[in-house]
Steps between C-alpha positions, in 0.01 A plus 500: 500500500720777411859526536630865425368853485568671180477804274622608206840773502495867311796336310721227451789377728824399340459069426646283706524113523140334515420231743229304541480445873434772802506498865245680751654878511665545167432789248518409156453639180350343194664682199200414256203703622739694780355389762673496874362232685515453923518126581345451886384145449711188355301213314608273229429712219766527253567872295497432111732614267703744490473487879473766768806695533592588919553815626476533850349360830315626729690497874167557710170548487396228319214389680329832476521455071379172552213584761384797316182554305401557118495901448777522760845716334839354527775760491819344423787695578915412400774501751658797303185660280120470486417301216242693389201308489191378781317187451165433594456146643282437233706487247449856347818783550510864545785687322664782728 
């Protein structure tokens, strides 16, 4: 079963502090293959070292992430600034 929705960023994000736990609606970022990562289900897995580094939450529409299907793009957007990059549900990205 998966857990998160991922895809790799055009470049790196300044590091943060790694965890190895997540709740359902968090962004992360994992610094070693840049990857941002949308968590929309919770299970017991645990995030191996050097842990997932949070970013941001999503407020709503988490239901439709977790609904959709694979070839479906995810846009994520900042409060302030588009991040720059659209995920595909299954796990591929499109640079903009």
């Amino acid at each position: 079963m998966r857990r998160e929705k991922a895809g790799t960023l055009p470049r790196e994000l300044t590091d943060g502090q790694g965890q190895s736990g997540y709740r359902a609606g968090q962004l992360g970022y994992w610094a070693p293959s840049r990857d941002l990562a949308v968590y929309y289900r919770e299970d017991a897995f645990r995030i191996p070292n050097p842990g997932i580094v949070m970013i941001g939450e999503i407020e709503s529409g988490l239901d439709a992430i977790t609904a959709a299907n694979a070839g479906t793009t995810l846009t994520i957007t900042a409060a302030s600034y588009v991040v720059g990059v659209a995920l595909p549900v299954d796990g591929g990205y499109t640079a903009r």
